[in-house]
DRENROGU-950364 format. One record per residue: x, y, z of N, C-alpha, C in turn. Coordinates in Angstrom, 1 decimal. Layout:
N
> X / Y / Z / X / Y / Z / X / Y / Z
...
This chain:
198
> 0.9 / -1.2 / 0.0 / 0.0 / 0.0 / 0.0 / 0.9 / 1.2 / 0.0
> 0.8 / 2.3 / -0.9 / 1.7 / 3.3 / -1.0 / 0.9 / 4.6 / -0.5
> 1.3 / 4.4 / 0.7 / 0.9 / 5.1 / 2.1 / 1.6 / 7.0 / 1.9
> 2.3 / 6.8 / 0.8 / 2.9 / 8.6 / 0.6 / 1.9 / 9.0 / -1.1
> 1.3 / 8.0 / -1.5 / 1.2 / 8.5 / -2.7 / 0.0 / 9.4 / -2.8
> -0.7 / 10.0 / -1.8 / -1.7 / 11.1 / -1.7 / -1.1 / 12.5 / -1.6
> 0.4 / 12.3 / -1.1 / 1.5 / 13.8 / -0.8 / 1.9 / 14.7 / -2.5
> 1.7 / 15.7 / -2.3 / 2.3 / 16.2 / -3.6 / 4.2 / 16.4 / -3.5
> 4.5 / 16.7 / -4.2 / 6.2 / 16.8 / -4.3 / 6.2 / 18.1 / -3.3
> 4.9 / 19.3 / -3.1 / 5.9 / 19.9 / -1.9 / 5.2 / 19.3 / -0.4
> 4.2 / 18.4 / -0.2 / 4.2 / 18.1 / 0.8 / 4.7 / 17.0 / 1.2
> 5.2 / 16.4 / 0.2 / 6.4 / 15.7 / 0.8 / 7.2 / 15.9 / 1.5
> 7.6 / 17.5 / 1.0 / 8.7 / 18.1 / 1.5 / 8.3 / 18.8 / 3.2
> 7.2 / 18.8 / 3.5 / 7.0 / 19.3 / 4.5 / 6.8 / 18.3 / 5.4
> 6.3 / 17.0 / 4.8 / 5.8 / 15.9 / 5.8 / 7.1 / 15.8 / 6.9
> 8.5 / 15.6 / 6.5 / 9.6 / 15.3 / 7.7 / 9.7 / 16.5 / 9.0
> 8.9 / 18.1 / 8.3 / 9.0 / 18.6 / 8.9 / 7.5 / 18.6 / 10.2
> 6.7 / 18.4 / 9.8 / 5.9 / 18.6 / 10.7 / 5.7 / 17.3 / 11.6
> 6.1 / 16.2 / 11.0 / 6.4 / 14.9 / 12.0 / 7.8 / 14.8 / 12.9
> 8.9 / 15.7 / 12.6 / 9.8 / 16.5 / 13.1 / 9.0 / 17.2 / 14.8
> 8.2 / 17.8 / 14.0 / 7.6 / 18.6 / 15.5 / 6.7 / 18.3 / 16.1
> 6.0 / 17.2 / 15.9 / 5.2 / 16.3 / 16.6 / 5.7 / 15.7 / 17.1
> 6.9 / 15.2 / 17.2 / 7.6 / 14.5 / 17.7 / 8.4 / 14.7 / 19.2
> 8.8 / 16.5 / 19.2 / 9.2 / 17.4 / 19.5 / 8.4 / 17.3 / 20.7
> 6.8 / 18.2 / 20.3 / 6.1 / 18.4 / 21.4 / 5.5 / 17.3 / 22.1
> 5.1 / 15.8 / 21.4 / 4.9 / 14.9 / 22.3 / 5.8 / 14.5 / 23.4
> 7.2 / 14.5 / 23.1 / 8.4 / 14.0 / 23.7 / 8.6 / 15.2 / 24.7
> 8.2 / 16.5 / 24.5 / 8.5 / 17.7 / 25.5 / 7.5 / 17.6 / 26.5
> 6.6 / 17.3 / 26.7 / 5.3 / 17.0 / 26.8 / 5.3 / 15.6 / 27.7
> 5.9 / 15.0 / 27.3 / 6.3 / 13.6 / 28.5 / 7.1 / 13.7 / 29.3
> 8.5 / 13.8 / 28.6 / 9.7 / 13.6 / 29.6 / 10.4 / 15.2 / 29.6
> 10.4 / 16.6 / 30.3 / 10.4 / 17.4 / 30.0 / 11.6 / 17.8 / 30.6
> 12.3 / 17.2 / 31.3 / 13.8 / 17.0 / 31.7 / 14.6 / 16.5 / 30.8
> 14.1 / 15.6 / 29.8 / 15.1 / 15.2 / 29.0 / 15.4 / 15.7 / 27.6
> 14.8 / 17.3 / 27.6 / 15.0 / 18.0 / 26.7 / 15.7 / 18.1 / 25.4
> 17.1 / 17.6 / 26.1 / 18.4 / 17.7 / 25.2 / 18.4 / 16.1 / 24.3
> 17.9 / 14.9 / 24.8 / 17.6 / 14.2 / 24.5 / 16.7 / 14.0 / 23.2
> 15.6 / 14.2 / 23.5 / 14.3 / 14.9 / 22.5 / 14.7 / 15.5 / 21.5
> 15.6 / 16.5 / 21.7 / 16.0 / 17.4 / 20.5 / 17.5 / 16.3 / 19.4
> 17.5 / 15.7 / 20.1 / 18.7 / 14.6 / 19.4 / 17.9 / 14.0 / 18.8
> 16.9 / 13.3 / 19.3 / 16.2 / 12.2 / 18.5 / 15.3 / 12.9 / 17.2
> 15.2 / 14.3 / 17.8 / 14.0 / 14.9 / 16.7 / 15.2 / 15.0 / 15.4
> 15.9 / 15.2 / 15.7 / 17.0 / 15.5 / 14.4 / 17.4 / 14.1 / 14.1
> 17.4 / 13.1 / 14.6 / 17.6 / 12.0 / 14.4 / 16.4 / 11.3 / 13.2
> 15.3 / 11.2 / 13.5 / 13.9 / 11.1 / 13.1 / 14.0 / 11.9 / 11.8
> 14.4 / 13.2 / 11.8 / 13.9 / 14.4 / 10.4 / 15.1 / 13.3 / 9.2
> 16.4 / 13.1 / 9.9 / 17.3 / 12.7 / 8.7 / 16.8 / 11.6 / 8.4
> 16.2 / 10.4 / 9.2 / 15.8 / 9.4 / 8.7 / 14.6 / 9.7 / 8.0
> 13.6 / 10.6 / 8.3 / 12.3 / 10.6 / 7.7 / 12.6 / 11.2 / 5.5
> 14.1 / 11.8 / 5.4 / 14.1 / 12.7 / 4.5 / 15.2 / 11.5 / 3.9
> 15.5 / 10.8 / 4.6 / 16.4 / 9.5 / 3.8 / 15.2 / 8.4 / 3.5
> 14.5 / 8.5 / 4.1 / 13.2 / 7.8 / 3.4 / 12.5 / 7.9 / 2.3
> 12.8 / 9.8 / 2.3 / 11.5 / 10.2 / 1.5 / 12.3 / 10.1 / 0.2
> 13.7 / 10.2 / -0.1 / 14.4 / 10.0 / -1.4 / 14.5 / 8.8 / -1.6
> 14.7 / 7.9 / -0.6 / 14.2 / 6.1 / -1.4 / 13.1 / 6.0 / -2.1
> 11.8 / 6.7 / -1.3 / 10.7 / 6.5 / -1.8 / 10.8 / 7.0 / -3.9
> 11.2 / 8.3 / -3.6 / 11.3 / 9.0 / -5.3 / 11.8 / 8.4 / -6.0
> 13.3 / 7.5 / -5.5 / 14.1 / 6.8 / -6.2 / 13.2 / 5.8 / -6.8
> 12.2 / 5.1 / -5.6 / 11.9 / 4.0 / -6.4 / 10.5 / 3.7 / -7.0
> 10.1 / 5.3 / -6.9 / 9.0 / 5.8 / -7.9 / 9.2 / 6.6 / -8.6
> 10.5 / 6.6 / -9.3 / 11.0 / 7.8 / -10.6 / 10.0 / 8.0 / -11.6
> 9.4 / 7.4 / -12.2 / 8.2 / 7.8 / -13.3 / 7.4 / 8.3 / -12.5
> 6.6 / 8.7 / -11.2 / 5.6 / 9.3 / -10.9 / 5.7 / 10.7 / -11.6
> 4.4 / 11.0 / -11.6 / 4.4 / 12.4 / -12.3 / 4.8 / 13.6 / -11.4
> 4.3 / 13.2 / -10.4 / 4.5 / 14.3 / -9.1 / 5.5 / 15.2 / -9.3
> 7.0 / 14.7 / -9.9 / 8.3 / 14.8 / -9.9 / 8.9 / 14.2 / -11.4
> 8.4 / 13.7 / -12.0 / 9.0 / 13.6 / -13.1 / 7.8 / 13.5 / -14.3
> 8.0 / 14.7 / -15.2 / 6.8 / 15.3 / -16.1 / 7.7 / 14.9 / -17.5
> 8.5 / 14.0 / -17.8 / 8.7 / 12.9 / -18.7 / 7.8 / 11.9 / -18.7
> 7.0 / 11.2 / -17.3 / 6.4 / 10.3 / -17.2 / 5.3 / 10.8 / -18.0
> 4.5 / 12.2 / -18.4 / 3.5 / 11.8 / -18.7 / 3.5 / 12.5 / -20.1
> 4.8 / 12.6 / -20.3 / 5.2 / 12.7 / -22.2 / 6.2 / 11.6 / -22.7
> 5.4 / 10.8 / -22.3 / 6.6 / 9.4 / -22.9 / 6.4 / 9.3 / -23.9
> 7.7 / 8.8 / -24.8 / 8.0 / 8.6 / -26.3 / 7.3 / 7.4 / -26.4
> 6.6 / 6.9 / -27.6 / 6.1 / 5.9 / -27.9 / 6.8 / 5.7 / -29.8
> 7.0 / 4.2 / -29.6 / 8.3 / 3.7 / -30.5 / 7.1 / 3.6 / -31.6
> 7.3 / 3.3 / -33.1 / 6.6 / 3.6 / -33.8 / 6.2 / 1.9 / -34.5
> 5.0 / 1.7 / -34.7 / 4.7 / 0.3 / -34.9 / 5.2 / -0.3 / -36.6
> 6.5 / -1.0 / -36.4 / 6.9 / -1.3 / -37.8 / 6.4 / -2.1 / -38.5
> 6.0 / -2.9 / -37.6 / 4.9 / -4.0 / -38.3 / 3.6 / -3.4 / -39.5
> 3.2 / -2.1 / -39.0 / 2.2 / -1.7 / -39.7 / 2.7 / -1.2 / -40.8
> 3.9 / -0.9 / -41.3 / 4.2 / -0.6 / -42.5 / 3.8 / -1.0 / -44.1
> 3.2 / -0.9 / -45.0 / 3.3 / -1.7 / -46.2 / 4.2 / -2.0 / -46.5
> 3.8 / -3.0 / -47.3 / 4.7 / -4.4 / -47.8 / 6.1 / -5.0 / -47.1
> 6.2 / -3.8 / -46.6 / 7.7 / -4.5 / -45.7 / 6.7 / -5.0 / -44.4
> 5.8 / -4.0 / -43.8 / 5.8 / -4.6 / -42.6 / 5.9 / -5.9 / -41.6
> 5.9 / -7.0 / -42.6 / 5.5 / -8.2 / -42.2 / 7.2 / -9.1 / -41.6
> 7.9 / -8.1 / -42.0 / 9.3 / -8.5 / -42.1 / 9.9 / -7.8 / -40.8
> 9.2 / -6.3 / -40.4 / 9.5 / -5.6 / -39.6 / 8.9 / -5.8 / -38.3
> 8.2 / -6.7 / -38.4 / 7.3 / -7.3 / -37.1 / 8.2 / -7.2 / -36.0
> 9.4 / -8.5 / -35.7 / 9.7 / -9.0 / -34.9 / 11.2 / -7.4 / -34.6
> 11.2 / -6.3 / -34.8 / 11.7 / -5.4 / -34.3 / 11.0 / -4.7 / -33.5
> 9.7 / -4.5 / -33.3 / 8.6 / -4.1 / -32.8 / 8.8 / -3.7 / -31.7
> 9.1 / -5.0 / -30.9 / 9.3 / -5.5 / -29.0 / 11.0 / -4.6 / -29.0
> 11.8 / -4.8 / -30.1 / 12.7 / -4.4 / -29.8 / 13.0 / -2.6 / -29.8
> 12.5 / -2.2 / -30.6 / 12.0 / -0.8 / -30.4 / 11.5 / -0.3 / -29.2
> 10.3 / -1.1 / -28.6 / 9.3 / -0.6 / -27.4 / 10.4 / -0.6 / -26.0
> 11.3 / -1.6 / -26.7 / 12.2 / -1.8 / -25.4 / 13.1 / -0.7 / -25.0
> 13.9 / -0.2 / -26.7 / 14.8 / 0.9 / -26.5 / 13.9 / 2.2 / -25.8
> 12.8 / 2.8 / -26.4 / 11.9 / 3.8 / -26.3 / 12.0 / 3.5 / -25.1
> 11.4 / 2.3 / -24.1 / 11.2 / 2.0 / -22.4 / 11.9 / 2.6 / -21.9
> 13.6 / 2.3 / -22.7 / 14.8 / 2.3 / -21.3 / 15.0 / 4.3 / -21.8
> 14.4 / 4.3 / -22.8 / 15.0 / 6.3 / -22.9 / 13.9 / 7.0 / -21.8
> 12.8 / 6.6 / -21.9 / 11.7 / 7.1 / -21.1 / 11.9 / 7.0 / -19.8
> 12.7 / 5.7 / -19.3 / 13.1 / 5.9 / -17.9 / 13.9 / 6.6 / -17.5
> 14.8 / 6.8 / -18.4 / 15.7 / 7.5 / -17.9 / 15.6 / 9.0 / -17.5
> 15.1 / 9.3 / -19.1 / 14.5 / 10.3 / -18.9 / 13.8 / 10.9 / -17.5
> 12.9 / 10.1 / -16.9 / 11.8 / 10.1 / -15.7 / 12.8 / 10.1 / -14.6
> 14.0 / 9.4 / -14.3 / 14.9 / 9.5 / -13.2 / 15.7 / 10.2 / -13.6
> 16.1 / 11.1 / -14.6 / 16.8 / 12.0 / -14.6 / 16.2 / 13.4 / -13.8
> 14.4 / 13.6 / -14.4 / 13.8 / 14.6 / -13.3 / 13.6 / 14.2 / -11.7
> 13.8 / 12.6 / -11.3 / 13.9 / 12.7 / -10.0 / 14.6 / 12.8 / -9.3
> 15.7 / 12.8 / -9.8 / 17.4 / 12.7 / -9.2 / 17.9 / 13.7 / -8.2
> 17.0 / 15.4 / -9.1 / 17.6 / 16.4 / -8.4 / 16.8 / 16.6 / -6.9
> 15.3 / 16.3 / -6.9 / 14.4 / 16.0 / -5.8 / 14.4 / 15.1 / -5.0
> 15.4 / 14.0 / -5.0 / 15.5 / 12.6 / -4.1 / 17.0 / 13.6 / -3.8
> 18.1 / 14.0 / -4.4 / 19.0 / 14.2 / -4.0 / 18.8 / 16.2 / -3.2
> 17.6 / 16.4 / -3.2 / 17.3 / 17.5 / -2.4 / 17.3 / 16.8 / -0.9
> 16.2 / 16.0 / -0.7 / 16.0 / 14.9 / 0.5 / 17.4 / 14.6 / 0.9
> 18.3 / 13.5 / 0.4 / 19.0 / 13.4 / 0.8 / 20.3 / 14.4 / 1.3
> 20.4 / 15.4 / 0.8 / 20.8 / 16.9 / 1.5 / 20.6 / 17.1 / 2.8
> 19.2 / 17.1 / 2.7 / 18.3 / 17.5 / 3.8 / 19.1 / 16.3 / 5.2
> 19.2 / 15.2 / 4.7 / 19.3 / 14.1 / 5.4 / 20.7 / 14.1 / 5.9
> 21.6 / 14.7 / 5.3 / 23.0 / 14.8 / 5.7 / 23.0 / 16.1 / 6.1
> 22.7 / 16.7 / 6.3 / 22.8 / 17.9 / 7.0 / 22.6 / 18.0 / 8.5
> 21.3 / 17.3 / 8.6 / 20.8 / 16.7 / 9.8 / 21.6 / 15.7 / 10.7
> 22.3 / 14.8 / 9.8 / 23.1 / 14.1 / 10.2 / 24.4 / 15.1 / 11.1
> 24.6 / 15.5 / 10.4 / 25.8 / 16.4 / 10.6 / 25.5 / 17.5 / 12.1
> 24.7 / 17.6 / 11.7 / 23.7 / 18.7 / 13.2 / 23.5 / 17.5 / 14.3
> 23.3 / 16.4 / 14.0 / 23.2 / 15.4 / 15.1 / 24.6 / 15.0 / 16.0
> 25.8 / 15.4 / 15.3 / 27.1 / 15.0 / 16.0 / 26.9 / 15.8 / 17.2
> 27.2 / 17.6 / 16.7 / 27.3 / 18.1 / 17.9 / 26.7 / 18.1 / 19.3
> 24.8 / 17.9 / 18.3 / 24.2 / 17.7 / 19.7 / 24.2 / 16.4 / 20.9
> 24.6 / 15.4 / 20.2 / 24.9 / 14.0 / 20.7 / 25.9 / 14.3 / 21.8
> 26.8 / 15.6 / 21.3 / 28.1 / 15.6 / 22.5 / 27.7 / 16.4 / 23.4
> 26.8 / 17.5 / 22.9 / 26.1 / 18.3 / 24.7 / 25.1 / 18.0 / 25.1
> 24.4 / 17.0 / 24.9 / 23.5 / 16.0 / 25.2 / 24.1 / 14.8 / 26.5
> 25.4 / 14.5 / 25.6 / 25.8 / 13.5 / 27.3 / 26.6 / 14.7 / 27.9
> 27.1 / 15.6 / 27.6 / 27.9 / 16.5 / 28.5 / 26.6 / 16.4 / 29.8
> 25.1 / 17.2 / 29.1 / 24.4 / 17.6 / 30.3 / 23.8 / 16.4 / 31.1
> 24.0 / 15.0 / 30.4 / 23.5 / 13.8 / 31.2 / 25.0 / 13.2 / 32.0
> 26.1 / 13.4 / 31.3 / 26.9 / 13.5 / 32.5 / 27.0 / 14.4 / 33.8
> 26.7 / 15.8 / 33.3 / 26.5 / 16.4 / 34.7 / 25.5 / 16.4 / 35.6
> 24.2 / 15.5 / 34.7 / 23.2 / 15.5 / 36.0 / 23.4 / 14.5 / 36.5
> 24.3 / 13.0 / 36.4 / 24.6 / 12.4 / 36.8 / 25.2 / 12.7 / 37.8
> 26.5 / 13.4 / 37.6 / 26.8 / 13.7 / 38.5 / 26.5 / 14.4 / 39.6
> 25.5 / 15.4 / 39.7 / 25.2 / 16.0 / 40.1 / 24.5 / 15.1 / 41.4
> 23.8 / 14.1 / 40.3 / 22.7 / 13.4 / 41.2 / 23.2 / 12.3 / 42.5
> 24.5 / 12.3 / 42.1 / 25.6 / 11.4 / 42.6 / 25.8 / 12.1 / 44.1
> 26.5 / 13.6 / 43.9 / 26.6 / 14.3 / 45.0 / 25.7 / 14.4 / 45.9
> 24.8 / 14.3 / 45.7 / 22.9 / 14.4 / 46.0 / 22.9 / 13.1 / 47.1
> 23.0 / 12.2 / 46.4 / 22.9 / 10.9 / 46.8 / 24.1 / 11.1 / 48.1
> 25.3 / 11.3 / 48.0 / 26.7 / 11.5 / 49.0 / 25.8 / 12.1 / 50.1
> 24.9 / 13.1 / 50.2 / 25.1 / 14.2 / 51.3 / 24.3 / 13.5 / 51.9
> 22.9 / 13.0 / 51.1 / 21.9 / 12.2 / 51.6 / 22.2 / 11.0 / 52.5
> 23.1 / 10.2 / 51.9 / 23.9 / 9.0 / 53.0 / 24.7 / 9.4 / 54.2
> 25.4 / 10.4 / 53.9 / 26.1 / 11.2 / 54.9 / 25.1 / 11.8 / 56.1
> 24.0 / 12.6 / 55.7 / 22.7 / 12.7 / 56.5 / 22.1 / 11.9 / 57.5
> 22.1 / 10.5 / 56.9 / 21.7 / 9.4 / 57.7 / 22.9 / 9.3 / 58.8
> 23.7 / 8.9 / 58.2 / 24.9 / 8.3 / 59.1 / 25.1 / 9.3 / 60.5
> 24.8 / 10.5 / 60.1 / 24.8 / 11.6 / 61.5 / 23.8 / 11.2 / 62.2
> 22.5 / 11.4 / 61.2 / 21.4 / 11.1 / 61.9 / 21.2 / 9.5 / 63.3
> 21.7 / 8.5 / 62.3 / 21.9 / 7.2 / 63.1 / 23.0 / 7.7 / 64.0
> 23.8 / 8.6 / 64.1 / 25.1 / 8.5 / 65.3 / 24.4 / 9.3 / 66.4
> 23.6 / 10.4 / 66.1 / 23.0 / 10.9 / 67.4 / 21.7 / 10.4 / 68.0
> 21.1 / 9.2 / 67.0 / 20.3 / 8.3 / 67.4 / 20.7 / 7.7 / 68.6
> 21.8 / 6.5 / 68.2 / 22.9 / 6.0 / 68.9 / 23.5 / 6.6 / 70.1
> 23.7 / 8.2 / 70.3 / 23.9 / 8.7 / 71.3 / 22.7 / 8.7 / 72.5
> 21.8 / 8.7 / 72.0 / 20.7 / 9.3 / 72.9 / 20.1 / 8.0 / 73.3
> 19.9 / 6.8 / 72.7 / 19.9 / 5.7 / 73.3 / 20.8 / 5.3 / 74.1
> 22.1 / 5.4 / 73.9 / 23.0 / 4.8 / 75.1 / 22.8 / 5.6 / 76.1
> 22.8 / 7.3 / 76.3 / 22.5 / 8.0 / 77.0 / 21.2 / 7.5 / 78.6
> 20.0 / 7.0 / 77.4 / 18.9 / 6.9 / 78.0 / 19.3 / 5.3 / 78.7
> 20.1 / 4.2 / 78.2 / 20.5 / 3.2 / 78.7 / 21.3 / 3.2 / 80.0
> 22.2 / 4.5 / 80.1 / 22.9 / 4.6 / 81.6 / 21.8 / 5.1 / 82.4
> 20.7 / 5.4 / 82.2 / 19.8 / 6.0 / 83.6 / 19.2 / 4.7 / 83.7
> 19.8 / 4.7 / 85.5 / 18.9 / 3.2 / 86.0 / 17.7 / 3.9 / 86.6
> 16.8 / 2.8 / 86.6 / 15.7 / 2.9 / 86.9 / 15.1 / 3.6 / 88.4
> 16.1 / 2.9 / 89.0 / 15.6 / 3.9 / 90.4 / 16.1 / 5.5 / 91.0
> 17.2 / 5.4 / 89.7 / 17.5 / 7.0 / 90.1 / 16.9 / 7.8 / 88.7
> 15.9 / 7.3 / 88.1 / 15.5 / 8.5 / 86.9 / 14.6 / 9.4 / 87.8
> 14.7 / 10.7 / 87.7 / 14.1 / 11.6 / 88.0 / 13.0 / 12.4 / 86.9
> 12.4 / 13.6 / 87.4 / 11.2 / 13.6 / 86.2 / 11.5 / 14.2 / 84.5
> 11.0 / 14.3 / 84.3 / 11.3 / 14.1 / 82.3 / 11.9 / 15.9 / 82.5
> 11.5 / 16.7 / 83.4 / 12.3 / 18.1 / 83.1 / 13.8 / 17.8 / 83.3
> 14.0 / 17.4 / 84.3 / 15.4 / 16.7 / 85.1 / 16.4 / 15.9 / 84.2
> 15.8 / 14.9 / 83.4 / 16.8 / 14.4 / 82.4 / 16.2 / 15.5 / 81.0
> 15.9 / 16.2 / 81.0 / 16.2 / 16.9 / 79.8 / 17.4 / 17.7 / 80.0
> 17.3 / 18.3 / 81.2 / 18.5 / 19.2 / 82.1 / 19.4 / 18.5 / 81.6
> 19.5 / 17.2 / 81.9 / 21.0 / 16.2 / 81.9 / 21.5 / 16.2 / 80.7
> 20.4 / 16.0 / 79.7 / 21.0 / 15.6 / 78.4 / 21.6 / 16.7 / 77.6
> 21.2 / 18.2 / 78.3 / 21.2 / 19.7 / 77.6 / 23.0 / 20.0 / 78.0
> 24.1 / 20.8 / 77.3 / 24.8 / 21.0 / 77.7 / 25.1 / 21.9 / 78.8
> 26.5 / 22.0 / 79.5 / 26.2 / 22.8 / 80.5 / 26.5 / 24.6 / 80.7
> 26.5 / 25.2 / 79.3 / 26.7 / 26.5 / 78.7 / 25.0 / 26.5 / 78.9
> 23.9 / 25.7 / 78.8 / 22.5 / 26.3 / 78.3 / 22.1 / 26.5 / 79.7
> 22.6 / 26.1 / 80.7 / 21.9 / 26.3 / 82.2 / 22.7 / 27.8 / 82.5
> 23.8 / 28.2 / 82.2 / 24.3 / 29.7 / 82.2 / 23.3 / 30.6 / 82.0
């Protein structure tokens, strides 16, 4: 099923783009942190969508859309119908229709050559725009990594304080024997340094 053959030659040319930005805003739209990501893949997506779109031309060169030989094709002249010779000139016939075939194709991929090789332009260019962003893309996933790393450090560090003056206040509460605890004002006193009674 030739699922492009309703596109004219310039909305061909727009389809990479507007599936380009749909792409864009869905993906910004989901994951909105991974911005730099998103914009890699949308350029990723446009060169493949425009490397598509010139296979497609390539391997529909006679369409009219793009090649206006297809719909003035040479037609070889019937030898057979000749008098008196014709009967002799028959079997050149197929051989003619053949030559005329291969000039008319060519003809027809010669007008789509410059339009598949517009596409692929398009597609190397893109390509080319994808290096750079590929490399400040992990630059910024390296640094949130890291970032998130440090994050993680202060967080574990946090605890470990947290559990050590846990740890204090239990052993603390474990030296008061039972018959000398006094009332809850009394061991707060105790537990308070001795600058806060100053």
């Amino acid at each position: 099923m030739d699922l492009l053959g309703g596109f004219s030659s310039s909305g061909l040319h727009l389809l990479p783009w507007f599936a380009t930005l749909l792409v864009v805003v869905a993906a910004g739209l989901w994951r909105p942190r991974s911005l730099h990501w998103t914009v890699l893949g949308s350029v990723m997506i446009f060169a493949s969508l425009n490397a598509m779109a010139a296979v497609y031309i390539l391997n529909h060169f006679d369409d009219p859309r793009w090649s206006p030989a297809a719909g003035q094709a040479l037609s070889a002249p019937q030898l057979s119908s000749t008098p008196l010779v014709g009967q002799f000139l028959g079997p050149l016939d197929s051989a003619m229709n053949g030559v005329v075939g291969g000039v008319n194709d060519f003809l027809a991929f010669k007008h789509a050559l410059p339009i598949a090789l517009e596409f692929l332009a398009a597609s190397g260019w893109a390509l080319l725009l994808a290096f750079p962003l590929a490399i400040v893309a992990a630059g910024i996933s390296f640094s949130a990594a890291r970032r998130r790393a440090a994050e993680a450090r202060n967080y574990r560090s946090a605890v470990v304080e947290l559990r050590a003056e846990l740890d204090q206040v239990k052993l603390q509460l474990a030296t008061l024997e039972p018959g000398t605890r006094k009332s809850a004002a009394d061991e707060s006193h105790r537990l308070l340094p001795r600058d806060e009674f100053n």
